[in-house]
Each structure stands twice: as C-alpha cells, then as structure tokens.
C-alpha positions as MATLAB code, in Angstrom:
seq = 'XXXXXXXXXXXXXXXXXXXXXXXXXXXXXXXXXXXXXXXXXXXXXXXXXXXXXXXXXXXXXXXXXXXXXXXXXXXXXXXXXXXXXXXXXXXXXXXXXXXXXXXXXXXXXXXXXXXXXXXXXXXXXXXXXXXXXXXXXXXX';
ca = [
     120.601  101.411  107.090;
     121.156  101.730  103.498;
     118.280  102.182  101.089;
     118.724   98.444   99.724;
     118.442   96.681  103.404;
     115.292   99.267  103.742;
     114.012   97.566  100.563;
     113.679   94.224  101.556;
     112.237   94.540  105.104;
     108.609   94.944  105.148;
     106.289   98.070  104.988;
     104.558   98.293  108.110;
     101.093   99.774  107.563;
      98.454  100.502  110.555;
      95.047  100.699  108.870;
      92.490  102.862  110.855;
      88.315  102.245  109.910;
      85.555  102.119  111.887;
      84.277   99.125  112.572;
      80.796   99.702  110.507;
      83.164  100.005  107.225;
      84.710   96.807  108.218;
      83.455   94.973  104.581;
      85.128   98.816  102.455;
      88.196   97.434  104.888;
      88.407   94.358  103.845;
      88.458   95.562  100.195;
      91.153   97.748  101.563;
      93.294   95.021  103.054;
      92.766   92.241  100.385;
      94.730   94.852   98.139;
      97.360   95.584  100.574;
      97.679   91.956  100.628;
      98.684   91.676   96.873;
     101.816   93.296   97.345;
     105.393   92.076   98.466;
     106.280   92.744  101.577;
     103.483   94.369  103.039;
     102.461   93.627  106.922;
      98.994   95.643  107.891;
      97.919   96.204  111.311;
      94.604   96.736  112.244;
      93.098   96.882  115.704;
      90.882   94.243  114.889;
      93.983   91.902  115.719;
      93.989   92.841  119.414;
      92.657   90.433  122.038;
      90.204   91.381  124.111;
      92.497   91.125  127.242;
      95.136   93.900  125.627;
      95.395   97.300  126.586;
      94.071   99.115  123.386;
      95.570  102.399  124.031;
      99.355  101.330  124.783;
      98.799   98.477  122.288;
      97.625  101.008  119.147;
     100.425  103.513  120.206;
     103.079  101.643  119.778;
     101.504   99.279  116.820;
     101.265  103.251  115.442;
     104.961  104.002  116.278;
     106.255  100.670  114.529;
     104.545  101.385  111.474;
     105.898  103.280  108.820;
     103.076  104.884  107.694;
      99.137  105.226  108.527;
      96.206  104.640  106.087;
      92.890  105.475  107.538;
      89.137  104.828  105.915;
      87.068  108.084  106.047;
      83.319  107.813  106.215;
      80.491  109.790  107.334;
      80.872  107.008  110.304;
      84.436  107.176  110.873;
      85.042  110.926  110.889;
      82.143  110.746  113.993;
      84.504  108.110  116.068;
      86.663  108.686  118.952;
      89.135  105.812  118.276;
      89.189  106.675  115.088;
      90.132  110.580  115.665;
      92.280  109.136  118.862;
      94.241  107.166  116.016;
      94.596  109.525  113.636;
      96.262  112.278  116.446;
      98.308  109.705  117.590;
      99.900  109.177  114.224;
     100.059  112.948  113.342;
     101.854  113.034  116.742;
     104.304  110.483  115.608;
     104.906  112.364  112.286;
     103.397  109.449  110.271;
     102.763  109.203  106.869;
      99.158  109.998  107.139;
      97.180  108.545  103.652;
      92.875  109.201  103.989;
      91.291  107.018  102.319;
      87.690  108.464  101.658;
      84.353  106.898  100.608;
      83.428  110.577   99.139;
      85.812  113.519   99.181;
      83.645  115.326  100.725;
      84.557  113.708  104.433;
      87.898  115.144  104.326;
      86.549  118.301  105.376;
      84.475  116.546  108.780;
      88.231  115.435  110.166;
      89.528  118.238  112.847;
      92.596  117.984  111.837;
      93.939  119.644  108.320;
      94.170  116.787  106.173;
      93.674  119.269  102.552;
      97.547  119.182  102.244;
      97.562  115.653  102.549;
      97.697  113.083   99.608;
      93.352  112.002   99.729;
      92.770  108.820   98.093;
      88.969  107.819   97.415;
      87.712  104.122   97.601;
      86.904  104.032   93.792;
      90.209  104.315   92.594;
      91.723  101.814   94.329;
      90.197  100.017   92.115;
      92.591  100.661   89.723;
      95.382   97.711   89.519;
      98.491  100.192   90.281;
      96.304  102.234   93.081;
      97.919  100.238   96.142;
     101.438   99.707   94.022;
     101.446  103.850   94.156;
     100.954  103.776   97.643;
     103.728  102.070   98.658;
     105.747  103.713   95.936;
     104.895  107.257   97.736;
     106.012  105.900  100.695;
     109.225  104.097   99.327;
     109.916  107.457   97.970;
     109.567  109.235  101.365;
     111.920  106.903  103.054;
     114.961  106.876  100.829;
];
C-alpha cells in the first residue's frame, strides 16, 4: 500500500481511561473528533452481551495506534493495565496521556522512553494535529 492510499484511510485510535476519568475522556475524544479521518474506539462502545476480552484484543489489533489516560485511578485498574499489555504485545504505538507526570512512574511497564503527553497541553490547538502527525510519520 503506498503512502498516498495510507493517507486517505482512517487512523484507527483505541483510547484506554478508566471509567472515573470518563468527563478528562470526553475532553480527549471531542479533540480527536476535530480531525479528518480519525475513528476512536473506546470500550465504552461494547454491548453488554460482547465478550470484552476477544472484543478489546482485536479492536487493539485493528488500531493503529493506542492512546491511554493516566490517572492516579487508572494506573490502579486491571482493564486498564490488561489494555495497555495487550497493545505493548501488539507493538502499538503506545501515547500516555497523563493528568500529572508524575503517574507515569505508577505504570509497570517502562513507559519513560515513550512520547508522555499531559492533559493541559492538549489544550493547545495543534496538540491532537501532532499526534496524528507522529503517527503519520511512523507509518510511512
């Protein structure tokens, strides 16, 4: 697939949170949903009659990269932790997303390497736009 055909399909992002951050997640998501060609996944769009665990693997290997909202409640959550080794599994593009920087160093796995974005600077216009960018750039 050539890098123009890779263009115009649509970034698939799986969005991880837990499910007390669910208002910093919609914050999250109403960004992601400014840009082109964006689809987000989140497992708040699972029934309840799904099986969660084959349904968020292979939502997780579909996607082409994983964002996931670090708090001082997420870092304590199985699912969360179960998502986030999933997607290192997978060789994701793993992007934290922290309410202080401070959580990074709660997760179990080494995340220090890893690009850490914190919740006040997505509020800057291009935050999201560099995201996607990043992983544009990764894919070509």
């Amino acid at each position: 697939m050539s890098t123009k055909d890779k263009a115009k399909q649509n970034i698939r992002i799986f969005l991880s949170y837990a499910s007390e951050d669910s208002n910093r997640a919609t914050e999250l998501m109403n960004e992601l949903a400014k840009q082109p060609n964006v689809d987000v996944f989140t497992s708040d769009k699972m029934s309840a009659g799904e099986n969660w665990r084959t349904k968020i693997k292979e939502a997780l290997s579909e996607s082409d990269f994983f964002l996931v909202l670090l708090s001082p409640t997420s870092v304590r959550s199985r699912w969360i932790q179960f998502e986030l080794g999933v997607a290192w599994g997978l060789n994701k593009l793993i992007i934290p997303i922290v309410t202080s920087h401070d959580v990074v160093d709660r997760i179990p796995l080494n995340l220090a390497e890893l690009p850490v974005l914190e919740m006040k600077q997505l509020k800057r216009p291009q935050a999201i736009s560099e995201i996607i960018e990043r992983y544009e750039k990764s894919a070509a």
